[in-house]
N, C-alpha and C positions, 0 to 999 in steps of 0.2 A: 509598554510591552503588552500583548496580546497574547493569553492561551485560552487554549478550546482544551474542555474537558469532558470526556464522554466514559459518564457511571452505569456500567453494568452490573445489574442486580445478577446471583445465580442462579442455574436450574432450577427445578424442581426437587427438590430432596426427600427422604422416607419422611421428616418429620413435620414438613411441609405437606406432605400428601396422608399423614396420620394425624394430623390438626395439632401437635405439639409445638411448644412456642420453642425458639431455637436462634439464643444470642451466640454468648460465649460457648455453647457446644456446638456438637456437630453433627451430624447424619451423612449419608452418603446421597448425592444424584440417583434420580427413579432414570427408569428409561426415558423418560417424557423430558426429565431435566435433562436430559443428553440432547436429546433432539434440541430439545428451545435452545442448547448451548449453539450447537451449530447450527440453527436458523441467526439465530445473534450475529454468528462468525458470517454467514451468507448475506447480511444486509450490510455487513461493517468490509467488507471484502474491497472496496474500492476505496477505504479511507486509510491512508499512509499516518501513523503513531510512530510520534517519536522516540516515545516512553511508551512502557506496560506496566502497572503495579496491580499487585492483586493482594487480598484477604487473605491472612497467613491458614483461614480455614480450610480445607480440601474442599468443601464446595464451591466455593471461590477460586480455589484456584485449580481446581478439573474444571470448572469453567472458562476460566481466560487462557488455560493450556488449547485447549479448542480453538477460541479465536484467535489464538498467535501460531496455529499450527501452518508451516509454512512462510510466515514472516520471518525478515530479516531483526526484529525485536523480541523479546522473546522476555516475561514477567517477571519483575523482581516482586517479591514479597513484601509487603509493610505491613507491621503492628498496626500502624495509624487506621487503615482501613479496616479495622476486625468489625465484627457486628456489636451494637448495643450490648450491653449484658443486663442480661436480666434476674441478674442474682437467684435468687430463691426458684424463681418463677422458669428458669430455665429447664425445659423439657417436658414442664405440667405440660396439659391439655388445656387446652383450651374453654372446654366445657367444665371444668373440673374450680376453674377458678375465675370462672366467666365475668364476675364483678369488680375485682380485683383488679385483674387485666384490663377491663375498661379505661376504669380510673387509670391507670399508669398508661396505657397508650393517648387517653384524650392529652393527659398533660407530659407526654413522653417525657415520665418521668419514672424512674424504677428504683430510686432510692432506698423508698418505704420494703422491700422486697432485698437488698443490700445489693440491687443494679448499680447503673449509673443515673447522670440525673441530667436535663437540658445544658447545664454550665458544663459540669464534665466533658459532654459530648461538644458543647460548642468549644472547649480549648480544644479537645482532640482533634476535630476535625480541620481548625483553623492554622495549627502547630503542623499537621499534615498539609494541608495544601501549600503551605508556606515553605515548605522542605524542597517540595514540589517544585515552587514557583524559582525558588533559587536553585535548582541548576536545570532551569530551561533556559530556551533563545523566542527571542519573539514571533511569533508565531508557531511556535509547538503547540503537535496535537497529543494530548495524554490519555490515554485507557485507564479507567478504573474499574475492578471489579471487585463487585463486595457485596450489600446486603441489602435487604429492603428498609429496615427502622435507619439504617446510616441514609437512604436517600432520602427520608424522609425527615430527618433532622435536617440533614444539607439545605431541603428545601425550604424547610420552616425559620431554622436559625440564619443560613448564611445568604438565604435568596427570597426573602421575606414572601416565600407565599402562604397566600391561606387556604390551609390545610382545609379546613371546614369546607369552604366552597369548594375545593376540588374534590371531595370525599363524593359530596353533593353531585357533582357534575359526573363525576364515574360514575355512582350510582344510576344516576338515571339513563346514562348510555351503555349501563352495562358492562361494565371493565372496571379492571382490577386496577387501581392506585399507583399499586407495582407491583407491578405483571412480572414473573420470574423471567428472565432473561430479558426482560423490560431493558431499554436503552433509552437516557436521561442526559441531555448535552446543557452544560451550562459554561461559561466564559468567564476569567479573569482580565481585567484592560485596568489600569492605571488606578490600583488600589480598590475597583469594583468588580465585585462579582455580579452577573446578570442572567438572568434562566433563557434558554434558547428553544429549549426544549422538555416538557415535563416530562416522566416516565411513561414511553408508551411500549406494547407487544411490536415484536421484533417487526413480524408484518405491517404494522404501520407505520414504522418510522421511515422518513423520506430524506436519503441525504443530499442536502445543496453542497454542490462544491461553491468555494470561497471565489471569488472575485480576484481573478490573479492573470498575470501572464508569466510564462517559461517560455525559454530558448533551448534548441534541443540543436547541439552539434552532432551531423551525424561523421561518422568517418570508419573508412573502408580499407581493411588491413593491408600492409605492405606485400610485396609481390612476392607469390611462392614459388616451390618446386616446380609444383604442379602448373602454377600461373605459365612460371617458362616456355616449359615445353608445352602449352596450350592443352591440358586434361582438365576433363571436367572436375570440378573441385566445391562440393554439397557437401555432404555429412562427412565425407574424407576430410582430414587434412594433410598436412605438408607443409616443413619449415618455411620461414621465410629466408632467401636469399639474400646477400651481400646489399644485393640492389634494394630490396624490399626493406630492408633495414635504414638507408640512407635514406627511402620514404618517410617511412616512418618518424625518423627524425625530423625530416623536413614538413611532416604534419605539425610535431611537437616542437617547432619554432615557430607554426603561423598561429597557433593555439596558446602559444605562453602567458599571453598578457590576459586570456581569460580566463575569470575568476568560476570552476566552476564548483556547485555543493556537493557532486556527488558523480559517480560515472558508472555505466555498464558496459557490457564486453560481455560478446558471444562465448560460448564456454570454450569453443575448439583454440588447439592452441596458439594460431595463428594469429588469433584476433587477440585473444589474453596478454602476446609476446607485445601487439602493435599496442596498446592498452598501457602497456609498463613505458616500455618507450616516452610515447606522450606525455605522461606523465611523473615524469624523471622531476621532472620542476615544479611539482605542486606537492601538496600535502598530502593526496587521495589516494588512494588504490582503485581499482575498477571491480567489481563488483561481477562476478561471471553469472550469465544467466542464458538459461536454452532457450527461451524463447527470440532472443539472437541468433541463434545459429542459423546459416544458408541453410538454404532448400534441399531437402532431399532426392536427390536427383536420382535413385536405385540403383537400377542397373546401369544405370547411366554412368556412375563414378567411375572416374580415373580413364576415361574413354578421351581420345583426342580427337577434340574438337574440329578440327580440318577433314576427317571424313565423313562428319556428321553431321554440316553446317545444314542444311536443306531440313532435317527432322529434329533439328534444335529450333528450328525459325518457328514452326508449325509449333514443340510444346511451352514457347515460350509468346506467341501469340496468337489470338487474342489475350489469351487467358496460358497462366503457366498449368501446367498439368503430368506429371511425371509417376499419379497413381497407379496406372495400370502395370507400373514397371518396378515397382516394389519403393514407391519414393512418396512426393505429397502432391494432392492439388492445391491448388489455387486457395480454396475457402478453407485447407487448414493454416497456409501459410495467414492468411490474414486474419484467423481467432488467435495464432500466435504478434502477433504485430499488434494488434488492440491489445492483448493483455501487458506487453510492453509498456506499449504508450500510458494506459490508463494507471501502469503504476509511478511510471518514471512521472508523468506529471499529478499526480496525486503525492506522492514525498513530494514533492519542487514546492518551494513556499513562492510568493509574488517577486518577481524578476532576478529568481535564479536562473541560472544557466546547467545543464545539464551533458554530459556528453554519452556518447553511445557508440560503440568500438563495433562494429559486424562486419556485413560482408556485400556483396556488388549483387546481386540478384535478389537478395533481401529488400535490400535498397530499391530497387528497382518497382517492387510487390509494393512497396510500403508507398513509393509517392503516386503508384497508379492507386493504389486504395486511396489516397489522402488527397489526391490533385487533381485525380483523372489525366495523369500522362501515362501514355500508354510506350512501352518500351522500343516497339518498330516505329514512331512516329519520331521520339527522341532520336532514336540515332541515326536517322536520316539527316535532321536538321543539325546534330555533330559532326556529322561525316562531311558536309559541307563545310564543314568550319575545320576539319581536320583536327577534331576533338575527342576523346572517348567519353565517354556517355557515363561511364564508373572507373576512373583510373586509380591504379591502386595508389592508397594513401591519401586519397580523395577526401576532399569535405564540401559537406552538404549543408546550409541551415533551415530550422522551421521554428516558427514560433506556433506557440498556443494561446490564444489570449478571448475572454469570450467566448468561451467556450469550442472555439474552430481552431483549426491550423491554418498558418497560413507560409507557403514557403518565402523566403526570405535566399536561399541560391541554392540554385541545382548544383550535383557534382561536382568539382573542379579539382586540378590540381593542388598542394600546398603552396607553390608559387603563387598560382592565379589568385588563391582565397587571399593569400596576403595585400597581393597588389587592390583590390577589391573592396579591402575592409577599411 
């Protein structure tokens, strides 16, 4: 079993910025600490955590409040994580007992002072990560946020590095050990811990995605109101129909046998209902999010489509474009479609399967962004085949692997995908 753990030191705090040593107390984040919080949260923003723990301290945990702000994980507290204590010596100055201190940082040891001592700190930390490691799955990614002397025990005691040489090597390039809101990656695999990463400022850290491939089922809700009588149907919705319903099921029997870890679904309710459906037979729920949701079509909604055919063709190629009319173009549907993607395969561990509940013009944006099909060329080449291009209940696949997509089947019906697979 494989977890990646990634220790975030906190902000900057008053006592921190007053030169006061600062274990078991506490001070408040400066402005500066807020900021460094959310530069942290702005470099960690593409990495999917399966877990959150934080330092039952308020600066610790106004710090990973930040970086979970918006995630679907959200920080449990642990004791285990608290900072070193520094007994006696907790909130002197630094200058005040400047020899003292020495000796107890060179041998992080605070006993003499009635801290804690290197053994202390190496059961705590070890009894903690062990908590940890028994209720994860193999390849979980965990958040820690805590403290600068706890990263630096970690590093010394549980990841043998030398402290001295690194002290050494900052120094001479001018950076801080650990850098407050410093981000620190280090790995558990088969009884070893191994450092990946030492503590560096948010700004230089560089995250590698892992070496993985995801399957991403796409599928396109069951037929609505609006479908029927052919109205445009963007940011509106409208039930699904009798028929749309019998889609949908007929999706959620070509899709039964796949195992997947997790699902999204457009927020509208349409895609939500086709969402349930499918997954009547698994264990999941789907997960609503707006960057699914069809294109906003303005003033366009609810307009039937048969009197409009000729200036639908025009904003829906080259390029879709429905801004001037109170809806979206083009480049924002596809910042919404990247942040999608980047998340849903960022959660996906190595050959999960993923599924994704939206909509036919969505769909459409996303494989001209991803494939270069362009939407007037596709359904020429259906039309010939006497196919639709996006049928409702349709499923799509792509995989990601190597960092590329690559499609694996355009559209099809739930029959077709069946007969297919």
């Amino acid at each position: 079993m494989k977890i990646t753990f990634y220790l975030v030191r906190h902000g900057e705090t008053l006592f921190n910025h007053l030169g006061r040593m600062q274990g078991s107390c506490d001070s408040p984040l400066t402005e500066r600490g807020i900021a460094q919080a959310y530069e942290t949260a702005d470099q960690l923003k593409d990495i999917w955590f399966d877990r959150i723990y934080s330092s039952p301290s308020e600066r610790a945990w106004n710090t990973a409040d930040i970086i979970a702000k918006d995630r679907e994980v959200q920080p449990v507290l642990l004791s285990g994580l608290h900072e070193m204590s520094f007994g006696r010596l907790d909130g002197a100055r630094h200058t005040t007992h400047e020899e003292e201190i020495r000796r107890c940082q060179e041998s992080l040891d605070y006993s003499s002072a009635g801290g804690e001592s290197p053994a202390m700190m190496e059961a705590r930390i070890r009894k903690t990560l062990r908590t940890m490691i028994d209720e994860s799955e193999d390849g979980d990614r965990i958040l820690l946020v805590g403290h600068g002397m706890y990263q630096i025990c970690t590093m010394k005691i549980l990841l043998g590095i030398d402290l001295e040489a690194l002290r050494q090597e900052c120094d001479e390039s001018g950076r801080s050990m650990i850098p407050n809101g410093g981000i620190m990656v280090f790995t558990y695999e088969d009884g070893e811990y191994q450092i990946q990463q030492i503590p560096v400022e948010p700004k230089n850290f560089e995250y590698k995605m892992e070496d993985k491939t995801v399957h991403l089922y796409y599928v396109r809700h069951g037929e609505t109101l609006f479908n029927h009588y052919n109205r445009m149907q963007g940011r509106s919705d409208s039930p699904l129909t009798a028929q749309g319903i019998e889609q949908v099921k007929l999706s959620g029997k070509a899709l039964h046998n796949i195992d997947f870890a997790f699902a999204y679904c457009s927020s509208a309710e349409r895609a939500r209902d086709t969402a349930a459906y499918i997954l009547e037979s698994h264990d999941i729920s789907a997960i609503p999010n707006r960057d699914l949701r069809e294109i906003d079509f303005g003033t366009y909604e609810a307009r039937v489509r048969d009197s409009i055919m000729d200036e639908l063709y025009e904003r829906f190629n080259p390029r879709v474009d429905f801004s001037d009319v109170g809806g979206e173009s083009e480049e924002q549907v596809i910042e919404r479609i990247k942040r999608i993607l980047t998340l849903a395969v960022a959660r996906a561990k190595d050959k999960e399967n993923v599924l994704l509940v939206a909509h036919g013009s969505l769909y459409m944006t996303m494989i001209k962004y991803l494939f270069n099909i362009y939407r007037a060329d596709l359904t020429e080449q259906m039309k010939a085949k006497g196919k639709h291009i996006m049928p409702n209940g349709g499923i799509a696949k792509f995989t990601f692997s190597q960092g590329i997509y690559q499609l694996d089947q355009l559209m099809v019906t739930p029959e077709e995908f069946m007969e297919v697979q």
